[in-house]
Legacy VTK file of the C-alpha trace (Angstrom):
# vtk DataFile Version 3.0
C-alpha trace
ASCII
DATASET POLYDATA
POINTS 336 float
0.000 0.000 0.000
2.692 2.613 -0.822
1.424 4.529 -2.862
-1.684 4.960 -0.106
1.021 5.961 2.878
4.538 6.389 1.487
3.825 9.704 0.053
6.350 11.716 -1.406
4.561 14.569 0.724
4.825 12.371 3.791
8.819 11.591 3.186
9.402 15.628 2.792
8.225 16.264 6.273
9.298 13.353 7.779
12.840 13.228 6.327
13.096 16.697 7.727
11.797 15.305 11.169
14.869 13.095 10.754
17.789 15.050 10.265
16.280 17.770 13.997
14.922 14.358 15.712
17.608 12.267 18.236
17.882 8.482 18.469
15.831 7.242 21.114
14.500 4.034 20.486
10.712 2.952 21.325
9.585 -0.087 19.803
10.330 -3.590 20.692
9.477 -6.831 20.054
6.567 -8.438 21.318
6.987 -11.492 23.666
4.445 -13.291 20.818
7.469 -14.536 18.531
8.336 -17.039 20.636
5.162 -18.516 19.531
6.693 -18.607 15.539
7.465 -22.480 14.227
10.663 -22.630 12.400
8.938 -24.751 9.622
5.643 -23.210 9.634
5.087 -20.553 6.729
3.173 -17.343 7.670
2.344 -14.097 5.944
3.006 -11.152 7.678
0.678 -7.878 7.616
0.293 -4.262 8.754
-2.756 -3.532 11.266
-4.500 -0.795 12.697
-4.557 -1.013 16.321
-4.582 1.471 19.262
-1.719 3.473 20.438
-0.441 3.406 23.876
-1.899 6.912 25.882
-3.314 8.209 21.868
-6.687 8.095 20.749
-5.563 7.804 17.216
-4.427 4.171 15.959
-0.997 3.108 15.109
0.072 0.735 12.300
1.883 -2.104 13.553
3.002 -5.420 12.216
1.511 -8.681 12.470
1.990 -12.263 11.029
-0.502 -15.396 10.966
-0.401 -18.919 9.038
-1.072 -19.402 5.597
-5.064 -20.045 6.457
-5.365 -16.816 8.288
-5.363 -18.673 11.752
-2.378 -18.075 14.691
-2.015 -14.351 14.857
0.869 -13.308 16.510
2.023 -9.194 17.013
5.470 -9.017 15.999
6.448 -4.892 17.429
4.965 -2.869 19.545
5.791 1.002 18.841
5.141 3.478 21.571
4.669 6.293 19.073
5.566 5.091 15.609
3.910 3.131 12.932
5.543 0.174 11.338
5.136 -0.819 7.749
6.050 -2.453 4.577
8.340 -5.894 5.853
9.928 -7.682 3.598
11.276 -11.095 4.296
15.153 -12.367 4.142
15.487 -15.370 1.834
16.000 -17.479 4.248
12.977 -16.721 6.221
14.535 -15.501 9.283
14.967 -11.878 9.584
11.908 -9.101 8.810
12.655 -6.099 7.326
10.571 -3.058 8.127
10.333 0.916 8.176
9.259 2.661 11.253
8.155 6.214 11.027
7.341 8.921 13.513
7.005 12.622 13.421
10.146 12.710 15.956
11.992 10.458 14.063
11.049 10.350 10.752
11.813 6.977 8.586
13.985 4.565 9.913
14.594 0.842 8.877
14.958 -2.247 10.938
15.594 -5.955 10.937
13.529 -8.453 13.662
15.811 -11.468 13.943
13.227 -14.198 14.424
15.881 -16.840 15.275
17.876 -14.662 17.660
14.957 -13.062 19.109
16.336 -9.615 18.324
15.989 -5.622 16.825
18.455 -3.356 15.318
18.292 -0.722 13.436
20.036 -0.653 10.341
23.077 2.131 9.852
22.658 4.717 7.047
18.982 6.217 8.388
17.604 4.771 5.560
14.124 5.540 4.783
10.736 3.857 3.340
9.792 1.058 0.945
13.272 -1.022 1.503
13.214 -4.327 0.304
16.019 -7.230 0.529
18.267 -8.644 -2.134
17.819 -12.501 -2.784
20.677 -13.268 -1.373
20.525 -10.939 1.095
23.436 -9.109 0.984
22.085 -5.738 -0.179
18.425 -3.556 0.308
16.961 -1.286 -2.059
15.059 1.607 -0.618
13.271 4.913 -1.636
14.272 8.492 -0.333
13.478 11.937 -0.479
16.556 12.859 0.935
18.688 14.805 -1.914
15.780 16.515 -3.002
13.036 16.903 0.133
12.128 20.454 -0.822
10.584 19.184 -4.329
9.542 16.115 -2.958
11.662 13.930 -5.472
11.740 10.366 -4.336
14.487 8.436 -5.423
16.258 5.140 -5.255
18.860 3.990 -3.430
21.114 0.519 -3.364
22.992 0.041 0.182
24.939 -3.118 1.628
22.845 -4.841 4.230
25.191 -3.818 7.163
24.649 0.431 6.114
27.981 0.446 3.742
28.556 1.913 -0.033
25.057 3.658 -0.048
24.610 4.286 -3.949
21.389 6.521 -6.065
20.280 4.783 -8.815
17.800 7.253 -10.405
18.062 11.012 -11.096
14.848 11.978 -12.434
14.668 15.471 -10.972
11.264 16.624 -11.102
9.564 13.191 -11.019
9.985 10.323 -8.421
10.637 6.433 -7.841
9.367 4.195 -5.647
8.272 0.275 -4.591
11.262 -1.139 -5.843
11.513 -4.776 -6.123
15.039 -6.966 -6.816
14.255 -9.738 -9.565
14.571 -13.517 -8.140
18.007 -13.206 -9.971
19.230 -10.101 -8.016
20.433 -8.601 -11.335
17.327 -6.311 -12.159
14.693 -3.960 -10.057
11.569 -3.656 -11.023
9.784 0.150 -9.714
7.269 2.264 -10.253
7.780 5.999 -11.417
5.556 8.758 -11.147
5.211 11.857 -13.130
4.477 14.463 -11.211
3.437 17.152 -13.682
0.846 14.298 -15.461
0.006 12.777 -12.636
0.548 9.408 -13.659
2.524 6.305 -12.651
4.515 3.620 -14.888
6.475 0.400 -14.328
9.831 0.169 -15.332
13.052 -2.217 -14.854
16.653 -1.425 -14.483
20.139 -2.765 -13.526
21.161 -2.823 -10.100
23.813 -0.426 -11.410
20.745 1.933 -12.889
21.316 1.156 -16.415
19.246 -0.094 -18.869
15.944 1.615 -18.235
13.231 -0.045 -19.622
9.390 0.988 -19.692
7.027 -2.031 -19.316
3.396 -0.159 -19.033
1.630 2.903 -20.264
-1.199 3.096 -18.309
-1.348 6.053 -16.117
-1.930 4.144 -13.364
-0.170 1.664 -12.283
2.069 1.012 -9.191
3.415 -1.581 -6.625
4.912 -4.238 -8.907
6.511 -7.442 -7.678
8.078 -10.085 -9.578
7.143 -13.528 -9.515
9.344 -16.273 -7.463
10.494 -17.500 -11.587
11.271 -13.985 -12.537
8.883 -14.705 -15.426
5.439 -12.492 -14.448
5.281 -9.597 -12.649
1.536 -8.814 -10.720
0.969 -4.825 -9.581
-2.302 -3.149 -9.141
-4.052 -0.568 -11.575
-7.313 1.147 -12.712
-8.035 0.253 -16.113
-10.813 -0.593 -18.558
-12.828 2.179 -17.718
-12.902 0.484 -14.233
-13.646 2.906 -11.038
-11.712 0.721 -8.997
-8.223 -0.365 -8.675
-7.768 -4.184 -9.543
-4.436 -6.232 -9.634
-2.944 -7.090 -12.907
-0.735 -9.638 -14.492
2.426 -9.655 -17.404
5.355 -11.089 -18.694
8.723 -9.756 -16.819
9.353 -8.063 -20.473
5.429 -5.673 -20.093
3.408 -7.803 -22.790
0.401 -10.291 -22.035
-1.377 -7.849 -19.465
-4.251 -9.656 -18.070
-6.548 -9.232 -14.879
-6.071 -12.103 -12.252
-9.646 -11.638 -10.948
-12.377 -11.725 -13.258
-15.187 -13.043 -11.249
-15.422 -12.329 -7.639
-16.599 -9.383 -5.270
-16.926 -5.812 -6.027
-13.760 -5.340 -4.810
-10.762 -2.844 -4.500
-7.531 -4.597 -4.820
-4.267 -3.088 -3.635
-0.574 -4.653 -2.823
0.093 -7.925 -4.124
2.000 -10.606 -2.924
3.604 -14.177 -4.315
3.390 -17.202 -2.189
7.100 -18.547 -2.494
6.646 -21.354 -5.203
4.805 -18.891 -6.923
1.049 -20.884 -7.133
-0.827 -18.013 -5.087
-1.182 -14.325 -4.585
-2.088 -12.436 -1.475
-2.960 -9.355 -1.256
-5.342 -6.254 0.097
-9.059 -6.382 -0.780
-11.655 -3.301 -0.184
-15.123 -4.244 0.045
-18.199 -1.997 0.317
-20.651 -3.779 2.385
-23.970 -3.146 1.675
-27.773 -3.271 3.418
-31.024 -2.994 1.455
-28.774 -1.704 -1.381
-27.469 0.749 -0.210
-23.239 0.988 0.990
-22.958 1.074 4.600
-18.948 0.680 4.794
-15.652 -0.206 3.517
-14.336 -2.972 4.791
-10.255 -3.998 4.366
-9.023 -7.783 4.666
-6.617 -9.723 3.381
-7.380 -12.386 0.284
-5.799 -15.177 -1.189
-6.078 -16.938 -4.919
-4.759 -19.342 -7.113
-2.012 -17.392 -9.947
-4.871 -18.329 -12.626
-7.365 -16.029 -10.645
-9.353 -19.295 -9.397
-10.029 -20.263 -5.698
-10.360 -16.898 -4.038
-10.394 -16.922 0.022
-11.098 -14.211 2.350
-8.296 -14.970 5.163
-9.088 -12.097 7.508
-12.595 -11.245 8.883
-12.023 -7.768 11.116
-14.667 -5.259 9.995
-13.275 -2.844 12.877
-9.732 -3.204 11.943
-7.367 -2.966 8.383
-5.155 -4.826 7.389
-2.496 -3.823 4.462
1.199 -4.635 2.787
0.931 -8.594 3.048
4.639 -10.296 2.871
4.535 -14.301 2.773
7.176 -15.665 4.592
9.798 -17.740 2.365
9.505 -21.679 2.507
12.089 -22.802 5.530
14.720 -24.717 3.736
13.713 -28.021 5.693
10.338 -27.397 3.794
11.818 -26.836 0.208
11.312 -29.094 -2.429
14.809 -30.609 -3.688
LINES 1 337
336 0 1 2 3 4 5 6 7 8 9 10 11 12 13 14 15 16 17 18 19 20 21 22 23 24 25 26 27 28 29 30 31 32 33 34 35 36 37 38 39 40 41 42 43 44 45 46 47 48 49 50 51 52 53 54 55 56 57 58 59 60 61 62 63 64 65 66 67 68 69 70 71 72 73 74 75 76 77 78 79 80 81 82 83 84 85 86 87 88 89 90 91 92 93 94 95 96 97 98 99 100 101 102 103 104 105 106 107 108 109 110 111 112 113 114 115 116 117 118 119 120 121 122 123 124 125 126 127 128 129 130 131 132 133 134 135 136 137 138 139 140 141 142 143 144 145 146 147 148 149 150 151 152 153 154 155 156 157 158 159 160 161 162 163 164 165 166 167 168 169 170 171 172 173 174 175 176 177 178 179 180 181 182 183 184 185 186 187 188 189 190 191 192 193 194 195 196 197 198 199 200 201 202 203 204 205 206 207 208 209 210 211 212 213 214 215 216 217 218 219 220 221 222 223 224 225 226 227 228 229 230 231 232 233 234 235 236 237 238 239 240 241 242 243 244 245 246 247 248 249 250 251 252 253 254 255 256 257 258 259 260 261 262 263 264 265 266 267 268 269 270 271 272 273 274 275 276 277 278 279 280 281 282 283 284 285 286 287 288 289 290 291 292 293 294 295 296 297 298 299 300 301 302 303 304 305 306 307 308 309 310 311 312 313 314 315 316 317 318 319 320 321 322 323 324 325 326 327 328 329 330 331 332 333 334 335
């Protein structure tokens, strides 16, 4: 849901919170991950859920089993909202962005095996994402620009070192990047600000080769498949009111619509299961009595690649949930 919170508005003022704001840390991991099973697979999630002494919710993360069953809180922040994980390969460490108007964007890493929380060096900002192998993360940033509100992005070693841009777009901005399976290409979204439109593209991890898959003016949040062969992102298009989530090729051709039957629905933030056979991902829908809509509701879904087998996982009509991340198969579980 990036494009919905990680606005380049929000990374202006909050990069600026960064740079006046001190270090103090205040969230934590909750006691809950002792409950995680080393060979289990789980999806993790963002959640709505009341602050400690504020009336106003705070986002925090949260993880459950493949069937929606199990929840377990992974951080509680005391006066920050975390957001957009993204799992190591190997299934054991959580990256995530925590942002508050003290501290602005930060990044961390939850060690599930070790039980542990660190922040990563660099203050690094939103929408960071691991390499496959896990050596390097891929981020977006405001923070060469923040008075235009350029987002750009940035390559850094996993341990904070040899922080390099990628893009220099000036007047327009980056963001949800994505390594391929490979680790050799990043798939992103860029948005013109003067059109007010969004594309996907691919590059290098160097930042060459540019290459322009869609031109629709609205599409955003793409994420390749485990193969590297299809890449699913969200978009409004065939005259729809709606945002829906959309399949290609990795090279932009054979655009399709996973879900043609189903719920009227608003579909945001996509997610592969890790051998690639199902997609997660955000679902809006406007419940209805005598006709009429009464209210949105926001869970989390699940369906087969071929749009077949759809299944509501989360039933919380008082609470959201967003940004689903499926945890990678534990080796011990991976097919040979």
């Amino acid at each position: 849901m990036e494009s919905k919170i990680f606005t380049i508005s929000k990374i202006i003022i909050l990069y600026l919170c960064l740079i006046l704001s001190g270090c103090k840390e205040d969230i934590k991991l909750s006691n809950e991950i002792s409950k995680i099973e080393e060979e289990k697979e789980y999806i993790t999630f963002n959640a709505l859920v009341p602050s400690q002494g504020e009336e106003i919710p705070g986002q925090e993360l949260f993880m459950m089993d493949i069937y929606g069953e199990n929840e377990i809180r992974l951080v509680f922040g005391t006066s920050s909202d975390e957001d957009s994980a993204s799992w190591s390969s190997d299934g054991n460490k959580i990256l995530f962005s925590s942002v508050s108007e003290k501290k602005g964007y930060l990044i961390y890493i939850a060690d599930i095996k070790k039980k542990r929380l660190y922040k990563l060096k660099g203050n690094l900002e939103g929408g960071a994402s691991w390499s496959p192998d896990g050596k390097k993360i891929i981020f977006t940033s405001a923070r060469d620009n923040p008075k235009e509100g350029v987002g750009e992005i940035y390559i850094i070693d996993a341990n904070g070192k040899n922080q390099k841009r990628l893009t220099f777009t000036l007047n327009d901005s980056e963001g949800s990047p994505r390594f391929f399976p490979d680790g050799k290409k990043i798939v992103f979204t860029f948005w013109d600000h003067k059109n007010l439109n969004s594309g996907i593209y691919t590059m290098n991890i160097d930042g060459t080769e540019l290459k322009r898959l869609t031109n629709n003016n609205q599409d955003d949040y793409p994420v390749p498949s485990p193969d590297g062969k299809t890449i699913a992102f969200y978009s409004i298009r065939e005259q729809s009111k709606y945002n829906a989530i959309y399949l290609m090729n990795s090279d932009g051709s054979n655009i399709r619509k996973l879900l043609t039957n189903g719920p009227e629905m608003r579909e945001w933030d996509p997610c592969w299961s890790p051998d690639g056979s199902k997609i997660v991902f955000e679902g809006w829908v406007i419940e209805r009595e005598k006709g009429k809509p009464m209210r949105l509701v926001k869970d989390l879904y699940i369906v087969d690649k071929d749009g077949k087998n759809l299944k509501r996982l989360t039933f919380t009509p008082k609470r959201a949930e967003c940004d689903p991340s499926w945890r990678p198969r534990p080796k011990s579980l991976k097919k040979e």
